[in-house]
N, C-alpha and C positions, 0 to 999 in steps of 0.2 A: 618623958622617956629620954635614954640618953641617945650620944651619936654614935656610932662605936669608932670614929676615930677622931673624936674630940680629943683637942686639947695636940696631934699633931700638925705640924706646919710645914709646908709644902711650898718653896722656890720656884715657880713655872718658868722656865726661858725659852718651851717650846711653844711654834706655833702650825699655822695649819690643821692638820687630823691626828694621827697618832700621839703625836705627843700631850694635845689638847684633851684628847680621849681618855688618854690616861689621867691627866690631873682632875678631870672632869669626873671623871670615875671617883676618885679619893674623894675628892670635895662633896659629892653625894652622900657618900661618907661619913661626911662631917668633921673632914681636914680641912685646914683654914690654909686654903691659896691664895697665894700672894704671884701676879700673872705681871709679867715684866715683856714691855712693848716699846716698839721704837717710837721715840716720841714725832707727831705729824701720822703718821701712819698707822702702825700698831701692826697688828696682827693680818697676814696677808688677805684672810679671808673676809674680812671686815669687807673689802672689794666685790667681792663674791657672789655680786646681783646683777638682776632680778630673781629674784623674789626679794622682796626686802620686808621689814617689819618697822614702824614707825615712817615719820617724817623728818625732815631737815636734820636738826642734830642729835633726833633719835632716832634716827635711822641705823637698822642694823641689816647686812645679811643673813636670812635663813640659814648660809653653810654658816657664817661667824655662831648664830644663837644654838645650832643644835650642839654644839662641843666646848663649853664656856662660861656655861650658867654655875653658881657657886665660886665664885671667882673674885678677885679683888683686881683691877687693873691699877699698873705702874707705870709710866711711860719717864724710861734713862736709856741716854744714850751709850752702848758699852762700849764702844769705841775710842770714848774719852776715859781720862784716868779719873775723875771724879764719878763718874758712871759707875765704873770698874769697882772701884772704893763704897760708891751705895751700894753693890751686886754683897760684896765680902761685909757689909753691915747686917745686912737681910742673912744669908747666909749663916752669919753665925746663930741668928736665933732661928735657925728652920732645922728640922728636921730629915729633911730628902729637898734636891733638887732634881729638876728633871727639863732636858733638854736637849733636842734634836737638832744639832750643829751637822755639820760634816766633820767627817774626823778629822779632829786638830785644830778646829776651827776657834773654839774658845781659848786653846793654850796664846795665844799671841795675846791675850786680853789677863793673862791668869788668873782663869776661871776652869781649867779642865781641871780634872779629878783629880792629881798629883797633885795642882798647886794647892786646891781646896781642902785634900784630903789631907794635906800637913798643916792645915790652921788648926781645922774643923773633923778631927780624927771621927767625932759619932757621926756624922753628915752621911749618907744614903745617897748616893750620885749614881744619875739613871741616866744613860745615854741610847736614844733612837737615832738609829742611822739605817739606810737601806742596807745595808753588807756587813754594820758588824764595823770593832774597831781591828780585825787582824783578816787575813787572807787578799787573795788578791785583787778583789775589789773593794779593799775598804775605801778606797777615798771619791769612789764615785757618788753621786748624788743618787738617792734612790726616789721613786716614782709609782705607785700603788700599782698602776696600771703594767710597767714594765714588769715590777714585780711579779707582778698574775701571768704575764705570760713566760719569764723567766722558769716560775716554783712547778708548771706544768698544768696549773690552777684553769687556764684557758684551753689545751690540749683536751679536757677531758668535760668542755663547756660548750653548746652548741649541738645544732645538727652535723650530724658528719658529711653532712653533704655543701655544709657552708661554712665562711669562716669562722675559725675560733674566737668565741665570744669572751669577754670580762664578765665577770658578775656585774650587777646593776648598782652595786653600793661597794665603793672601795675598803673591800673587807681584810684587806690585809691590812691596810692602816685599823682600822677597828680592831682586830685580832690582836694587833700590835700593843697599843694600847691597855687591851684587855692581859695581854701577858705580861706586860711592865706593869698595872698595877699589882698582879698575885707577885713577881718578884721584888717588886717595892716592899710588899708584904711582910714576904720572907726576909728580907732583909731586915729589916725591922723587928720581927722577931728573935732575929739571932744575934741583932745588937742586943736587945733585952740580957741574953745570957753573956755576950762577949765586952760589949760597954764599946765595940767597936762598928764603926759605918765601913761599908764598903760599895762597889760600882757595879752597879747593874748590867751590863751588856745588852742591847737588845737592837737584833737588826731584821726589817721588813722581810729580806729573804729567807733566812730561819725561819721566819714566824710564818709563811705562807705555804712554806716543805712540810714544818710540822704538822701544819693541820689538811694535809692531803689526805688524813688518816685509813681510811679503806682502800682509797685509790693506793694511797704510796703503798701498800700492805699488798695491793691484789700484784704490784708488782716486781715487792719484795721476796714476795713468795713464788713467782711464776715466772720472772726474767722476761715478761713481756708486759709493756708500757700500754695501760688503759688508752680507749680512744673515744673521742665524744659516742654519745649516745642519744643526746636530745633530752629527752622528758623520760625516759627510760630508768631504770637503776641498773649497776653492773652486774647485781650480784643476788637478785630475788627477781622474779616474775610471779605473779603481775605486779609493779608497782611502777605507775608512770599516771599520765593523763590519756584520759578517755573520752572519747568524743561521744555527746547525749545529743539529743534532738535539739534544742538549741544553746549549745554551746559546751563547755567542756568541765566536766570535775578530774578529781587526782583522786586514785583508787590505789592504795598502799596494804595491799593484802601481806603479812609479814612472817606468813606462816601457813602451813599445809592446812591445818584447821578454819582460817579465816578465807583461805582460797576454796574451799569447799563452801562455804558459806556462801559466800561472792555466787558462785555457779547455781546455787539453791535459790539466791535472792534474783538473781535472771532468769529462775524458770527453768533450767538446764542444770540439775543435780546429778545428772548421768554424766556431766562433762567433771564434775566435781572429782569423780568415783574412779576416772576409766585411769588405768595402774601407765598408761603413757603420761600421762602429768601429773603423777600421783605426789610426787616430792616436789621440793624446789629444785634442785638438782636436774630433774628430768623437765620440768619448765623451762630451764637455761636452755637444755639441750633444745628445747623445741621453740625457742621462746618466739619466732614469728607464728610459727603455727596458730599456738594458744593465744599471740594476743590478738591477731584476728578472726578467731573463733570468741573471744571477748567483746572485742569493738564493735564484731555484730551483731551483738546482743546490747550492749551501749545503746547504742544508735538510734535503738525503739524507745528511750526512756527522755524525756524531759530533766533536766540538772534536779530538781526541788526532789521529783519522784522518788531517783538515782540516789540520792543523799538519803532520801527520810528511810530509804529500804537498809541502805549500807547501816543505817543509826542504829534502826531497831534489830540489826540481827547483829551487832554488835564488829562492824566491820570498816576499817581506818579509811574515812575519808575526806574530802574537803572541798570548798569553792575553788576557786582563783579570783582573789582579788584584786581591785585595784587598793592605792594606799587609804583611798578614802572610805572605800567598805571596808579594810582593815579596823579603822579608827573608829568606825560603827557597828564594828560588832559586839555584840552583848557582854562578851567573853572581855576584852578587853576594854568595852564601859568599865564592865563590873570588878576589876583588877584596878580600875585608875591608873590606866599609863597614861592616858595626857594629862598635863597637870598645867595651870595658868599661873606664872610665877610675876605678881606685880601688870598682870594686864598681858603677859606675853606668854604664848603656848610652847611647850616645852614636852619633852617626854620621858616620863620618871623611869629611870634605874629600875633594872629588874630584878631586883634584890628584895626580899621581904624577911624581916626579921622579928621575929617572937619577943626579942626583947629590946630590940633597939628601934630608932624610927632612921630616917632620911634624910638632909638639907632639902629642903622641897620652900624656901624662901629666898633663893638670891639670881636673879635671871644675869643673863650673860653681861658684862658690865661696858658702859660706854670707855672708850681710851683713855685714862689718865684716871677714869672717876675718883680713883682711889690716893691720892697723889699726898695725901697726908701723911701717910705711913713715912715718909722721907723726909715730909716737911717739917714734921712736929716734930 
C-alpha cells in the first residue's frame, strides 16, 4: 500500500517542537526528511533528560524521540560557506523546507525565503517563529509557555481561585506544528496548479489565538473576557468532574436529553423533569445550584458503578487517567497508537487511511546517522 506522500522531500532546519512536529508529521506521511543538525550537538533536545532511551551512544532523550522518528539526520555546520553551499544542494532537490529561525536569522547565511525562492522558484518555505515574520513583535524569540499565557490560553486554565495554569503538554508548539503541516499542504497543492512555491508564515501566537475557539467566541460575542473555571465548562452544565465515593470521573452531559438521563441514572428523575433546569440555558443560570444537587448524588456511587450506569443509559463519560492507564486502555490497544520502531516506543499519527498506510519503520535517528547523503 502506498504513502500518500511518497515520493516528496522535505529540508528540516528546525529544531526543538514545532517545527520538529511538523516535519515529524509529514514524514509519517511518507515524505522523505532530510533533518540538518549542528554538528557535536544537533538538535537541542537531544539534551533533554532524564528520561532517556538506550545507552552510551544510543542514548536518546524521550523529548528528542517523541518528535523525530522518520527522519534522516545531517550534521553541517551553516555558519560556514561550505555548509551554506551543502544547505542550497539539498534544497534544490527538496521540495519544502521548513525552519524555525528567528526572523532574519537565516538571511545572513542565504538561506531565507527570498534568497532561496530565486534559485529554487517551486521550493515551499515554511517558517515558525513565535510572532510571525511582520508586526511588532516579530523579532522576539517565542516560548510555548509565554505563548499560553500571552493568547489568554492560561486566563481561562485553572481554578479561579489559583494561579493561572499552562496546559500540561506545550500545545501551542503542537498546534503549531499541526497547522504548518495542512499549510505545507496547501501549498503544495497550489504549486501543482501554479508550477510555483511559495512561504508559509506561521507564528506560535496566531496559532494559540486561533484555537481559543469557543472561548475567543464567548468573547467575541459578549465584550467580556472568559475567566478560569476549573474542571467546569463555560458554556453547558453539567459538564465537568464529579466527585464518586472513591475518587472522581468527568460527566459531559451535552444536551437536555442526556441531562435528563444523568438525573434518571442517580435515582432522581424529578430533578431531570423540574422546568427550573429544564434547558441548558437555565442550568447556567443556576449552575451552582444544579451541580450541587449532582455532586450529592455522585458522592453515593463508587467511579466503576458511576461509569457502567452513565454507559448503559447512553450518557458521555469517562475515567481520569493517568498516562499509563491511557496506554492500557483497550480502546487505544485496539487502534495501535503505540508502535515499537526498531526496539524503540514511539506513538503512531492519528491518521488512518482507507487507502494509504503510514511511515511506522524509522525511529528518531542518532546525529549525523545519515551523513552519506553529502558524502556520496
Amino acid at each position: 500500500m502506498t504513502k500518500a506522500l511518497s515520493g516528496i522531500k522535505v529540508l528540516d532546519l528546525s529544531r526543538v517542537l514545532a517545527g520538529p512536529w511538523c516535519t515529524q508529521m509529514l514524514g509519517d506521511l511518507g515524505a522523505e526528511i532530510i533533518k540538518i543538525e549542528q554538528p557535536g550537538k544537533g538538535d537541542d533536545t537531544r539534551g533533554w533528560g532524564p528520561p532517556w532511551h538506550g545507552e552510551g551512544e544510543e542514548r536518546l532523550s524521550a523529548y528528542y524521540l517523541s518528535a523525530n522518528r522518520n527522519k534522516k539526520s545531517v550534521a553541517i555546520d551553516i555558519s560556514k560557506p561550505e555548509g551554506q553551499a551543502l544547505i542550497r544542494e539539498i534544497a534544490a532537490k527538496c521540495d519544502v523546507l521548513v525552519e524555525n529561525f528567528k526572523v532574519g536569522g537565516l538571511a545572513r547565511f542565504g538561506l531565507d525565503f527570498a534568497s532561496l525562492h530565486a534559485r529554487y522558484p517551486r521550493l515551499i518555505y515554511c517558517s515558525i517563529t513565535g510572532f510571525g515574520q511582520t508586526g511588532p513583535y516579530a523579532s522576539r524569540a517565542g516560548y510555548d509557555y509565554i505563548v499560553q499565557g500571552m493568547s489568554g490560553l492560561m486566563s481561562v486554565t485553572g481554578e479561579p481561585t489559583t494561579q493561572p495554569q499552562k496546559v500540561g503538554v506545550a500545545v501551542t508548539d503542537i498546534y503549531t506544528g499541526i497547522y504548518a503541516s495542512t499549510g505545507i499542504l496547501a501549498a503544495l497543492h497550489q504549486r501543482d496548479k501554479t508550477g510555483k512555491g511559495q512561504m508559509v508564515d506561521m507564528a506560535l501566537f496566531d496559532v494559540a489565538v486561533a484555537t481559543m475557539a469557543n472561548q475567543a467566541m464567548n468573547f467575541l460575542a459578549s465584550g467580556k473576557a472568559p475567566s478560569r473555571m476549573g474542571n467546569a465548562h463555560p458554556n453547558i452544565v453539567p459538564y465537568q468532574v464529579f466527585d464518586c465515593s472513591d475518587g472522581y470521573i468527568i460527566i459531559a452531559s451535552g444536551n437536555d436529553s442526556q441531562y435528563r438521563k444523568l438525573c434518571a441514572a442517580l435515582g432522581q428523575p424529578e430533578l431531570g423533569t423540574d422546568p427550573k433546569y429544564a434547558t441548558n440555558a437555565d442550568r447556567l443560570a443556576h449552575r451552582d445550584e444544579i451541580v450541587g444537587k449532582i455532586m450529592a448524588l455522585t458522592v453515593g456511587w463508587t467511579k466503576a458503578d458511576l461509569l457502567a450506569a452513565c454507559e448503559r443509559e447512553g450518557i458521555p463519560a469517562g475515567p481520569i487517567n493517568d498516562v499509563g492507564e491511557a496506554f492500557a486502555d483497550p480502546q487505544i490497544v485496539a487502534r495501535g497508537l503505540r508502535v515499537d520502531l526498531k526496539g524503540i516506543p514511539s506513538v503512531r499519527t492519528p491518521i488512518v487511511f482507507s487507502d494509504a498506510e503510514l511511515a511506522l519503520d524509522r525511529p528518531s535517528p542518532r546525529l549525523g546517522q545519515d551523513q552519506e547523503i553529502i558524502e556520496g
